[in-house]
N, C-alpha and C positions, 0 to 999 in steps of 0.2 A: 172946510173939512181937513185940509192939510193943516193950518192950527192949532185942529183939536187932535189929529193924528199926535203931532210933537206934544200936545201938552198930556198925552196919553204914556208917551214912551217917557217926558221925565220925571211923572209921577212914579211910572215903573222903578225907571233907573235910582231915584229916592227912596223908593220902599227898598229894593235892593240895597242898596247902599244903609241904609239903616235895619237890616238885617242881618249882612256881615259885620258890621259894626258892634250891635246887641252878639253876636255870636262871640265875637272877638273881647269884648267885655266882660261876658259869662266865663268863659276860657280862664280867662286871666284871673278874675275873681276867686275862681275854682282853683288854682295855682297857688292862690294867695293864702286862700284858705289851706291846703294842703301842706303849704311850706311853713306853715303861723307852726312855731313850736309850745305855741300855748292851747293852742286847742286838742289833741294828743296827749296827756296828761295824767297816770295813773301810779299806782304805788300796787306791787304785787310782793307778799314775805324781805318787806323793809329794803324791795330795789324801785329806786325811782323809774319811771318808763316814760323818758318825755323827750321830744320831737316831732318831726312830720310825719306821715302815716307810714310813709316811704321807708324813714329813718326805723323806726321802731318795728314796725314787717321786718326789716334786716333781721333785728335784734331776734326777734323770734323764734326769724328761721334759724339763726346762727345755735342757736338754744335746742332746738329740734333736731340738729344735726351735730350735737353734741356729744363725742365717744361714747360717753353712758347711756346712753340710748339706742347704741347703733346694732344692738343683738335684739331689739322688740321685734315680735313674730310681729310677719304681716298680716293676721286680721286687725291688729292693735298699732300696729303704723298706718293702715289704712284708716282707721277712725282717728287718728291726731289731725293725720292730713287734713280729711275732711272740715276738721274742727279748723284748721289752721288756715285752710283755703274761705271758708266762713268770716272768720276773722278779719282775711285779708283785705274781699271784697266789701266791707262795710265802709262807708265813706261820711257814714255820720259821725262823730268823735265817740259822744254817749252811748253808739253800738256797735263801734270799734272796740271801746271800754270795755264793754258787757263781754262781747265774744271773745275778745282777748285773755281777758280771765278767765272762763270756761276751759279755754284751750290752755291758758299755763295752770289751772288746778290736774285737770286727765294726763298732764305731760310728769307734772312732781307726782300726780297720785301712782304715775306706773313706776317712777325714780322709788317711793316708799314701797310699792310693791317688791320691784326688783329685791330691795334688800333684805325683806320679807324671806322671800322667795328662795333667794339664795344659804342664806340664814337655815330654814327650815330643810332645804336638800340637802345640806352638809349633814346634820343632825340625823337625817335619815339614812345617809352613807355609811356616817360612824354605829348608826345599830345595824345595818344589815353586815357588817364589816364583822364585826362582835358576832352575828348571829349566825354567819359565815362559820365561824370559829367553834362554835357551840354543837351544832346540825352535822356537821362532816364524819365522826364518827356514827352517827344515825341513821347517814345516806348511806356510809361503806359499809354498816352493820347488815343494812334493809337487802344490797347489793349480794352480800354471803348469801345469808341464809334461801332466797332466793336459786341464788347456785345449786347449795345445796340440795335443797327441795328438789330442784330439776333433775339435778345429777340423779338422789336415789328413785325418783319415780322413773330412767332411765333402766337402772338396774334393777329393778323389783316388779313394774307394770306397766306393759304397752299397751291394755289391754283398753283401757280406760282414753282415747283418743282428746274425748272434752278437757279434762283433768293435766291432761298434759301440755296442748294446745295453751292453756291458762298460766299453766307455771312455765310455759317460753314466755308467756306475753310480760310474767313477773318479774322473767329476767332481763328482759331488754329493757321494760320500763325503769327497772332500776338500775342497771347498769346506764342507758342516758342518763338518766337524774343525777347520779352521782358524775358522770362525767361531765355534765352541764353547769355541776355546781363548783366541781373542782375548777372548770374555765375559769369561772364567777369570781371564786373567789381571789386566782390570781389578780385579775383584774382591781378587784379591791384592796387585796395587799398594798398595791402599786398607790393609795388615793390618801396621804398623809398627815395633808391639810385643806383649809378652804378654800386653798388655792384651785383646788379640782371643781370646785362651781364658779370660781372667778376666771377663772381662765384655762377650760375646760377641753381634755383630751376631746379625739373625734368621738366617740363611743358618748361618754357625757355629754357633750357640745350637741350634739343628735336628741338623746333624752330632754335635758333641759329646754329646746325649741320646742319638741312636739308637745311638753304639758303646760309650755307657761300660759296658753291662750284658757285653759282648762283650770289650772291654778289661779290666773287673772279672775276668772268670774269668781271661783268662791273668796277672795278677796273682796272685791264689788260687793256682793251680794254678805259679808261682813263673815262670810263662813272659815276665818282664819283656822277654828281649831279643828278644821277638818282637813288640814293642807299636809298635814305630814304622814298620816294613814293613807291619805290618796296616795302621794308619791312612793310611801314606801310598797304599797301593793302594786303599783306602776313600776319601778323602777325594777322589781324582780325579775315582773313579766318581759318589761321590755330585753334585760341582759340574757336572761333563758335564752329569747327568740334570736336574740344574735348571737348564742355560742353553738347553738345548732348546727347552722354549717361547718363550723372548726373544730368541733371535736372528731374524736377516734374511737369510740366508743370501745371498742376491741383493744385496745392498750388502757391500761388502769395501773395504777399504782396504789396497792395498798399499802396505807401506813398505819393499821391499827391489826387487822387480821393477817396473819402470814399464811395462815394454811388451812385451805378450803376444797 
């Protein structure tokens, strides 16, 4: 019994021992593999991508975290990630390959986006800027007559309550509008070159984050000639909403009517 007890325990003690062994062997292999810089091996827009998985992961990330990338809204750095963390985890070469390309076509396709993007806001600054220019005596015009109105149904009819309630309502609406657009346009005055979508005041810098994610799908979805109507009816709405606070509606500067 004691015998077979011992030749019980070195059976064990061999299968153990050839267990760490095979573990230690798989390890290593797997290392080997890993470090081979021929199995890692692709070509993405005439750059070689060749190393250990390790090596070229770097490469990636170093790519992803490249200045020109670093304003992508986060619904659109969160799907790179994703892609990029896909990527990462792959430990077969052939779908290393695979997903690593996936991941640098979505990272260049937001880079083409981007300058898309940019490209088409300028263009849309320079007509509202123009349009600006055009509309100002339209808004001071709409702002008089308005006045007017009110003023003589002051002096000729109280009589009429509705009637009069409506021509306040016509003056305050145009007196904002007109003070909302004079903000506006200062604001554009000030925007000279491209420089205002490259490297963009607070006010811009604000606008261009909330529509890129918005602007990105009709991209995607190949709807470029629809990117500059959107923004331009976007970007109106947007400076309106923020000159609200800051104007004075009650102070106005006319520069076309003197006397109202």
């Amino acid at each position: 019994m004691r015998g077979k007890r011992i030749s019980i325990k070195l059976l064990f003690a061999r299968f153990l021992t050839f267990s760490i062994m095979f573990l230690i062997s798989y390890h290593i292999t797997a290392q080997n593999k890993e470090s081979s810089p021929n199995k890692y091996r692709f070509t993405y827009k005439s750059e070689l991508y060749k190393g250990t998985r390790l090596q070229i992961t770097a490469k990636l990330r170093a790519l992803k975290n490249d200045s020109k990338f670093v304003d992508i809204p986060d619904e659109i750095e969160q799907e790179l990630h994703t892609l990029f963390i896909q990527t990462k985890k792959q430990p077969i070469p052939k779908y290393y390959k695979k997903n690593a390309i996936i991941f640098l076509n979505a990272l260049y396709s937001y880079e083409d986006f981007a300058n898309i993007y940019e490209n088409a806001l300028y263009e849309v600054v320079k007509k509202v800027k123009k349009d600006m220019y055009v509309v100002d005596f339209k808004f001071e015009r709409q702002f008089t007559k308005a006045k007017v109105s009110l003023d003589r149904a002051l002096n000729e009819d109280f009589s009429n309550i509705e009637k009069f309630d409506q021509l306040k309502k016509d003056l305050i609406d145009s007196q904002t509008k007109l003070s909302c657009h004079r903000w506006m346009k200062k604001k554009f005055e000030k925007y000279k070159n491209i420089d205002i979508v490259k490297n963009p005041d607070e006010l811009m810098k604000a606008f261009k984050k909330a529509e890129a994610v918005h602007v990105y799908r009709l991209y995607i979805k190949d709807n470029i000639h629809q990117i500059a109507s959107y923004l331009e009816n976007q970007i109106i709405d947007f400076y309106y909403k923020k000159s609200l606070p800051e104007i004075n509606s009650e102070i106005l500067d006319l520069q076309y009517i003197t006397k109202i």
